[in-house]
C-alpha positions in Angstrom: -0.6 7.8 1.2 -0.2 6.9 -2.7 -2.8 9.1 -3.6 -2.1 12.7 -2.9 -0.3 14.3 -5.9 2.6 13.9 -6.4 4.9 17.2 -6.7 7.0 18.4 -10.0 10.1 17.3 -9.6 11.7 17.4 -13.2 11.8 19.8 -15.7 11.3 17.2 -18.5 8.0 18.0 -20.5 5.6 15.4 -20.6 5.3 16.4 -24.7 8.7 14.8 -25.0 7.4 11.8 -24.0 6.0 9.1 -26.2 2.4 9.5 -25.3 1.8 5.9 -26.3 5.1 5.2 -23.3 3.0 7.6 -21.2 0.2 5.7 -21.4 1.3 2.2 -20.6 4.1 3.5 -18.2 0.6 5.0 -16.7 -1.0 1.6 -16.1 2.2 0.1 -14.3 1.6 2.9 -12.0 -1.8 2.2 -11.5 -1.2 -1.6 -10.8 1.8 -0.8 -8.5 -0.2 1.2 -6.3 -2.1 -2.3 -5.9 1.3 -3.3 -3.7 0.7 -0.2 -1.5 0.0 -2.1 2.0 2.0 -4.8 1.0 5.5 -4.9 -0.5 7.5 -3.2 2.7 10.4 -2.9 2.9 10.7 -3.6 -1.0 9.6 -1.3 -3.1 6.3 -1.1 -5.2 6.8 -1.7 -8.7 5.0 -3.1 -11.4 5.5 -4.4 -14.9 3.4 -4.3 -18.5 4.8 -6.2 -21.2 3.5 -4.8 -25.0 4.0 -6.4 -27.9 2.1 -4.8 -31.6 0.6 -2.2 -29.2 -1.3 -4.2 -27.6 -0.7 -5.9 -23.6 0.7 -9.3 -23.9 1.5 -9.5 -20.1 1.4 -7.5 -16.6 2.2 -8.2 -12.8 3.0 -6.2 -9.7 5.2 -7.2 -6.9 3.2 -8.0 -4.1 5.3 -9.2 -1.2 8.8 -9.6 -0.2 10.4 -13.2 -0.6 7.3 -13.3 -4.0 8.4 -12.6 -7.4 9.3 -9.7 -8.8 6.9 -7.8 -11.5 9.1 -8.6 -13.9 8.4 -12.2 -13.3 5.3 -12.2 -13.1 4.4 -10.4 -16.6 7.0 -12.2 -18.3 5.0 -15.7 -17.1 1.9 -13.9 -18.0 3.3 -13.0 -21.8 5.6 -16.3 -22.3 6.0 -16.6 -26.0 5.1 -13.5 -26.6 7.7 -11.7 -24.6 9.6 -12.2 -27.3 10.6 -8.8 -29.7 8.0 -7.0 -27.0 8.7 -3.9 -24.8 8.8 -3.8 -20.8 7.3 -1.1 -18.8 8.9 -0.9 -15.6 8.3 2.1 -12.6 11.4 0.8 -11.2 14.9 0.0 -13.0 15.2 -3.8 -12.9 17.2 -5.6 -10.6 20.3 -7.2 -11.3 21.6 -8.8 -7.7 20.9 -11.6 -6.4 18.3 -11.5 -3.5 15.4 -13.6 -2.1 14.3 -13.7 -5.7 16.6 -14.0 -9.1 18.2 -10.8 -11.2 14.9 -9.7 -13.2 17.4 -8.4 -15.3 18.2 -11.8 -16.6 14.9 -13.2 -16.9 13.9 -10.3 -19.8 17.2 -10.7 -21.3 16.5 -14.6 -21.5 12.9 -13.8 -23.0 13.8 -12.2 -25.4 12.7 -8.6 -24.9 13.9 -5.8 -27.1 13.4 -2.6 -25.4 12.8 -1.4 -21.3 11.1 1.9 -20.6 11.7 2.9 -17.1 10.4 6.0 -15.3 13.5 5.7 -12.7 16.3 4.5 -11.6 16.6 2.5 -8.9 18.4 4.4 -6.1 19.3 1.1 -4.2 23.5 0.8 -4.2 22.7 -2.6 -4.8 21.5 -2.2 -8.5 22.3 1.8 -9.3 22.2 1.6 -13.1 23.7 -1.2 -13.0 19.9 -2.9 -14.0 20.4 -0.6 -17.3 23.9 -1.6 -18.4 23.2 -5.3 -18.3 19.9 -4.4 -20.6 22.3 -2.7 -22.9 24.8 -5.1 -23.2 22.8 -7.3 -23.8 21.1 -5.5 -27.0 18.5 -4.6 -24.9 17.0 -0.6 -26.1 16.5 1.0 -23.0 14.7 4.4 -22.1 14.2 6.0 -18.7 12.5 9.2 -17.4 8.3 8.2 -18.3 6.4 9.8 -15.7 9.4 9.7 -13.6 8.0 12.7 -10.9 5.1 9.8 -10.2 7.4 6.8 -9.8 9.4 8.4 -7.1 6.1 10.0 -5.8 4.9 6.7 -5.1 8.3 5.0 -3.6 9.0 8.0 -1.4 9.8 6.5 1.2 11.8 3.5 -0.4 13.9 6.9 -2.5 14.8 8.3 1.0 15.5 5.3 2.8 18.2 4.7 0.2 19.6 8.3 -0.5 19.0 10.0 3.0 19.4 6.7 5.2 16.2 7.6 6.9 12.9 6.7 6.1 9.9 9.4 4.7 8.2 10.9 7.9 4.2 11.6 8.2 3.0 12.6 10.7 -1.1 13.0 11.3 -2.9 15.5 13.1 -7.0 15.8 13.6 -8.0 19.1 15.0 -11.2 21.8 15.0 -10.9 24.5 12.4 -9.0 26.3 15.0 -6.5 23.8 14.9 -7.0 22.3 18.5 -6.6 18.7 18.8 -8.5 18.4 22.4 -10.2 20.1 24.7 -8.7 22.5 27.7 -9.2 19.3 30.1 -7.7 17.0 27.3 -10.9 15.3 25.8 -10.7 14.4 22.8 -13.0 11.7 21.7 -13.6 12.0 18.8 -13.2 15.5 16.9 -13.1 13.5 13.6 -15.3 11.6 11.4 -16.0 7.8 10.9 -14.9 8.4 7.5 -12.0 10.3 8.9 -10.9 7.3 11.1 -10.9 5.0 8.1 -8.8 7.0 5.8 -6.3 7.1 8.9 -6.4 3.1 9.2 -5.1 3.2 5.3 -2.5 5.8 6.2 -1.4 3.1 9.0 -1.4 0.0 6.3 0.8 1.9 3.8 3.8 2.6 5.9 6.5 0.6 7.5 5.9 1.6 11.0 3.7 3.8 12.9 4.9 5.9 15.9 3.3 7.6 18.8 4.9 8.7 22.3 4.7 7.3 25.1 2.7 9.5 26.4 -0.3 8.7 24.4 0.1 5.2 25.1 -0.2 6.1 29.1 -2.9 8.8 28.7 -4.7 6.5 25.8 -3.6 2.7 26.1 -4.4 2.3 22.2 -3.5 -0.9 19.9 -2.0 1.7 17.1 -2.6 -1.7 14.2 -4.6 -1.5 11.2 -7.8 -3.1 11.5 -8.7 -3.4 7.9 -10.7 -6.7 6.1 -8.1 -8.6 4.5 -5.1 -6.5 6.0 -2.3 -9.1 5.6 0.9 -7.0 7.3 0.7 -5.6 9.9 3.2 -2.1 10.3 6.0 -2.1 13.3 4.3 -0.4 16.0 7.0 1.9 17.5 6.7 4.1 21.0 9.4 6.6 21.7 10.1 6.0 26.2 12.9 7.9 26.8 12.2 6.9 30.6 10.6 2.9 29.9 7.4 4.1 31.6 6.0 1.5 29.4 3.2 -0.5 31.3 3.6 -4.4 31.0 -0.2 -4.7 30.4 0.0 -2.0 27.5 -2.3 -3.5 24.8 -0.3 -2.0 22.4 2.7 -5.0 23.0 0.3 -7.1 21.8 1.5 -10.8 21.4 3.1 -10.4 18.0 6.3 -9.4 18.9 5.7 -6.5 16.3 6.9 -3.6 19.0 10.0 -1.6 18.8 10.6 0.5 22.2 13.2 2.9 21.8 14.8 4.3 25.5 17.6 6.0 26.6 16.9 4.2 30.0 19.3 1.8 31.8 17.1 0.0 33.8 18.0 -3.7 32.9 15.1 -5.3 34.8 12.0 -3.3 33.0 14.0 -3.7 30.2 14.2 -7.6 30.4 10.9 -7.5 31.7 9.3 -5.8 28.2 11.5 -8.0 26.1 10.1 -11.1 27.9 6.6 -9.6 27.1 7.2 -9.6 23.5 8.8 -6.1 22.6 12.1 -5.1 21.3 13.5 -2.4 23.0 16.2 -0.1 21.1 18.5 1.8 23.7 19.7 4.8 22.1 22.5 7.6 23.7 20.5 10.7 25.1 20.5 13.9 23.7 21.9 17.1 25.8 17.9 17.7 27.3 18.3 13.6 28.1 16.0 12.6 25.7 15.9 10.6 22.4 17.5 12.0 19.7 14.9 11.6 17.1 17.2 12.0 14.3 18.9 9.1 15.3 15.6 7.1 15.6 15.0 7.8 12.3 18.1 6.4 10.9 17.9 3.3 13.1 14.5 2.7 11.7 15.8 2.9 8.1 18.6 0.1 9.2 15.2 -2.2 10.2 14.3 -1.7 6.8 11.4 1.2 7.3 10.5 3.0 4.1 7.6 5.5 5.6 7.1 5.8 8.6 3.5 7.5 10.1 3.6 9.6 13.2 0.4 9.9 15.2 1.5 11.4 18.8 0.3 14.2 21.2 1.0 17.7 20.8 4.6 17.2 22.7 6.6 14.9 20.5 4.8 16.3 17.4 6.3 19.3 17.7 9.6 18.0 18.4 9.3 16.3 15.4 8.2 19.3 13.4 10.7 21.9 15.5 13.7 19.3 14.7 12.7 19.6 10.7 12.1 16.0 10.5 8.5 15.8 9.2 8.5 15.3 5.4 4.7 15.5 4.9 1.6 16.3 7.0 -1.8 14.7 7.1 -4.2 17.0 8.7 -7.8 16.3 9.1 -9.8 19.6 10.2 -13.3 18.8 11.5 -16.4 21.6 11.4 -15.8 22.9 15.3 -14.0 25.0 17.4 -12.5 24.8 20.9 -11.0 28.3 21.4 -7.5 29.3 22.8 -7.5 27.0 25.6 -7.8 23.9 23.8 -4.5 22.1 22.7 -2.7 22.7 19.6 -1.7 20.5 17.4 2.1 21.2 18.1 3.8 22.5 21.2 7.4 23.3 21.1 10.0 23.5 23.4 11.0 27.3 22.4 9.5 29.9 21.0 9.8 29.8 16.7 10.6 33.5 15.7 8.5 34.1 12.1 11.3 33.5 10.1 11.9 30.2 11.6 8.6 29.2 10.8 8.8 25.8 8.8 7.5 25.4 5.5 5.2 22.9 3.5 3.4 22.9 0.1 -0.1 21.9 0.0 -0.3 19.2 -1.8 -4.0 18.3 -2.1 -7.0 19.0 0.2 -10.2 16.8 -0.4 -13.5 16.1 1.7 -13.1 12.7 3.9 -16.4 12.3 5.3 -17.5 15.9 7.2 -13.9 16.4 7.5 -11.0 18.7 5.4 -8.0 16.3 4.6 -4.8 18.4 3.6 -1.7 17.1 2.8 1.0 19.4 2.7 5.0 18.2 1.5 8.1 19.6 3.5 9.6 22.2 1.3 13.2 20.6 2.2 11.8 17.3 1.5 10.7 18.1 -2.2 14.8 19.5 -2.5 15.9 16.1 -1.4 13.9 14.3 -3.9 14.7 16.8 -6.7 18.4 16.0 -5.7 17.8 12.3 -5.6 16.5 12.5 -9.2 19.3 14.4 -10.5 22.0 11.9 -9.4 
C-alpha cells in the first residue's frame, strides 16, 4: 500500500527545500517503509542522524512496545550524535508511552538541529515534540517531503484527525468490470502474481474486512500467508444477523476476529465468543443494518490505522454509496464476462450521474497479466490537505 504515489498535497516547492535535507529526509522514508507490515497501530517512522554530511546513524521503528527510531539511530551514532542533525518523517515524541520521550533522548545527545517532514497529528504530542527541541536550543525545521510522509502514514493521519481509520477496499474483475460469472463463479479471474500483491495489501493494514456473506458463500481464512509474516491483521466480518458458522475457518484459534452485529441473540453470541471471536454489537441503522460509519469509528478506538476491504459486490457498494472508501485497489484481468456477470458494486438505489463518486488515479502498473489501479477518494485527498494545514 506504501508504494503507489503519493498525491500533492502542499503547495511548497520542492526548490525551497535544501536538496541536501531532501535527500537524507528521502532515505528516512525509504527505511520507514521497512516498518510497513509491522509497526500497527504506531506509526512508521524512521530516523538518519548526519554529522559533516556524512550518516553517522539510522534506525526505523519496527514494532510497538520496541524502540523508537530515534533510539535506535542515536545508539547507532553514540558519540557522534553530538553537534549532528536528525532526520525525522515524524515529529518526535515527547509523552511518556511504552517507550521514553524521544524528545529527550536527542536533547540529552546532544543534537543541534531536527528536520521533520511533519507534524505529528497525535493530541498526545501536537507540536508539542517541536517546542521541547526549541527550548532546548535545539534548530528545528519541518515541511521536507512532507506530501510523502503523510502519504505513507495515511492511515495513522486519519485515525488521529478524522477518528476513523483510511478505508481500501479491493476489487478483481474482467475488463468489463465483472467480478464473477452470471452463476457466481469466480475462481480465479486474477493472476498468481495478482494474488500475491493482494497478500501484501493484507500485511500492511490494521485489519481486513469482508461480509458475511463471502465468508458463507466462500468460507476463506482472510490472513496473510507471507514467509516471515510476523503480525497478523484483525480479521473483521460485518453479520448484521450472526449467521456466522461456528466451524468458520476464518475464527481461527487466535482470537484475532472482530464480529460486528446488530443481533441480540445472547446464546450464538456466547457461543462465538467461547470459539475465540470478539463480537461488537452495534445499534442498527433505519434499513436494520450496521451502520458502517460507525464501524469505522469503532475500529479507529481498537487502534486500526488502514483498514482493507475485500467483500462481495453487496457491501462494497455500501461502502462506496455511503462515501466511505478512501482508495481503490482494482486489479482488471484480460477477459470478459458480459452484462450478466456481477459488478463490482451493487447499490441499494439507483446513483443519478451527478451523484457519481469521484477518485484520482493514482498509479496503474502491470502485476503479473493483470492492470493494478489505484485510484484516491477525491474527499479523501481534501481531508488530508486539511490535516496538513492545521
Amino acid at each position: 500500500m506504501t508504494t503507489s504515489k503519493p498525491p500533492e498535497l502542499s503547495s511548497q516547492a520542492p526548490s525551497e527545500i535544501n536538496s541536501e535535507d531532501q535527500a537524507f529526509m528521502q532515505r528516512v522514508l525509504d527505511l520507514a517503509v521497512m516498518g510497513a507490515t509491522s509497526t500497527q497501530p504506531n506509526p512508521r517512522v524512521a530516523c538518519v542522524i548526519v554529522k559533516d554530511g556524512l550518516v553517522v546513524g539510522e534506525g526505523f521503528h519496527q514494532t510497538a512496545g520496541e524502540s523508537h527510531a530515534e533510539r535506535l539511530a542515536l545508539q547507532q551514532a553514540g558519540a557522534q550524535s553530538r553537534g549532528a542533525t536528525a532526520y525525522v518523517n515524524l515529529e518526535p515524541c515527547c509523552h511518556q508511552g511504552r517507550t521514553p520521550p524521544c524528545t529527550d533522548g536527542l536533547i540529552d545527545a546532544g543534537i543541534s538541529r531536527v528536520v521533520a517532514a511533519m507534524r505529528d497529528p497525535n493530541p498526545l504530542v501536537e507540536g508539542g515534540g517541536f517546542e521541547l527541541l526549541q527550548g532546548a536550543g535545539i534548530e528545528v525545521e519541518a515541511g521536507v517531503l512532507e506530501d510523502q510522509a503523510r502519504w505513507l502514514n495515511r492511515g495513522f493521519v486519519s485515525r488521529m484527525v478524522r477518528q476513523k481509520p483510511w478505508v481500501m477496499l479491493k476489487s478483481a474483475a474482467t475488463l468489463d468490470g465483472r467480478t464473477a460469472a452470471y452463476d457466481g463463479e469466480s475462481k480465479w479471474i486474477t493472476s498468481t502474481q495478482a494474488r500475491e500483491s493482494v497478500q501484501a495489501l493484507r500485511a500492511a493494514c490494521s485489519a481486513v474486512v469482508t461480509g458475511i456473506g463471502t465468508v458463507l458463500a466462500d468460507d476463506p481464512q482472510m490472513d496473510v500467508r507471507l514467509d516471515n509474516q510476523q503480525r497478523q491483521p484483525l480479521r473483521v466480518v460485518l453479520d448484521s444477523k450472526l449467521q456466522m458458522p461456528l466451524e468458520a475457518r476464518i475464527i481461527g484459534a487466535d482470537q484475532n476476529l472482530m464480529i460486528f452485529t446488530v443481533s441480540e441473540d445472547l446464546e450464538k453470541t456466547a457461543a462465538l465468543i467461547e470459539a475465540g471471536a470478539e463480537v461488537v454489537h452495534l445499534q442498527a441503522n433505519a434499513e436494520g443494518q450496521l451502520d458502517l460509519l460507525q464501524v469505522l469509528e469503532e475500529l479507529a478506538k481498537w487502534q486500526c490505522n488502514e483498514v482493507f476491504i475485500e467483500a462481495g459486490q453487496t457491501l462494497s457498494g455500501a461502502f462506496v454509496q455511503a462515501g466511505l472508501v478512501d482508495e481503490l485497489v482494482l486489479f482488471y484481468a484480460g477477459s470478459v464476462l458480459g452484462d450478466q456477470g456481477k459488478s463490482m458494486f451493487k447499490f441499494n438505489s439507483p446513483m443519478p450521474f451527478q451523484n457519481k463518486a469521484h477518485f484520482q488515479v493514482s498509479s496503474t502498473e502491470m502485476v503479473g497479466d493483470d492492470v493494478r489501479v489505484n485510484a484516491i477518494n477525491a474527499a479523501s485527498l481534501a481531508d488530508l490537505r486539511q490535516a496538513q494545514q492545521r
